[in-house]
C-alpha positions in Angstrom: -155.5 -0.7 65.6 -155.4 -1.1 69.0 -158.5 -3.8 68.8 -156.8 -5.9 66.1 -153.5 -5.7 68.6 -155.8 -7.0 71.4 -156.8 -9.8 69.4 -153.7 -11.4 68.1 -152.8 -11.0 72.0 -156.0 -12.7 73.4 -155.3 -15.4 71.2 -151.9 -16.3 72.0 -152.4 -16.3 75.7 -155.9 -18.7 74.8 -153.5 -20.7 72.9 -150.7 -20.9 75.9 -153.5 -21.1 78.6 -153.7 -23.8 81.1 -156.7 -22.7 83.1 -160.2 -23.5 82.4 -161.7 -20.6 83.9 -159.6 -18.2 82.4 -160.4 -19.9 79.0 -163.5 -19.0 79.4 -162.7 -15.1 79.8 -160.1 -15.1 77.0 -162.6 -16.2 74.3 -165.0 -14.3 75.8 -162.9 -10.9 75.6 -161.6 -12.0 72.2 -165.1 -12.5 70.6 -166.1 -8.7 72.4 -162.7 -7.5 70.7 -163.9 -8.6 67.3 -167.0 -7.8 67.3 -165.6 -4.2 67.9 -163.6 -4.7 65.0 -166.5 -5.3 62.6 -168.7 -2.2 64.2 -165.3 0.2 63.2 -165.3 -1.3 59.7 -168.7 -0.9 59.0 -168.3 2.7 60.2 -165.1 2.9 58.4 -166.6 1.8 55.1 -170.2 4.2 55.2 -170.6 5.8 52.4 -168.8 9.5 52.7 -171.6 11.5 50.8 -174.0 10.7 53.7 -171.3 10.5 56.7 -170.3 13.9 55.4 -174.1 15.3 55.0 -174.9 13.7 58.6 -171.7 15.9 59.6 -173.1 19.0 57.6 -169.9 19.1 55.6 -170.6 21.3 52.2 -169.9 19.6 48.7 -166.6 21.6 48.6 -165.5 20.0 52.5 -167.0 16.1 51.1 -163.8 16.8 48.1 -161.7 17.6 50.7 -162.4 15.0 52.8 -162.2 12.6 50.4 -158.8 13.6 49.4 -159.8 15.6 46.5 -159.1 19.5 47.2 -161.2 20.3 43.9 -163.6 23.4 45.2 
């Protein structure tokens, strides 16, 4: 959350910026925030059966995880 915050706020002061040089940094740090973003929603949207293997998580944990508290 805190990346998608730093976005919409990189872009408004790009959008209200005067300066050249500090152009340059703003669409350098909002491209870098981004980026982040995508690399948290790829990790966000792994599949849970081998996130939760990788972790060592049992089938009965993988339920719970996944919101189901089936054993």
């Amino acid at each position: 959350m805190q990346e998608s915050i730093a976005v919409c706020l990189l872009k408004y002061f790009l959008y209200h910026n005067q300066d050249e040089e500090i152009k340059t940094i703003l669409q350098q740090a909002v491209e870098i925030s981004e980026g982040h973003i995508q690399q948290i929603t790829v990790i966000f949207n792994m599949d849970l059966r081998s996130w939760s293997s990788a972790a060592g998580c049992s089938n009965r944990h993988r339920h719970r995880i996944a919101g189901s508290y089936r054993s």
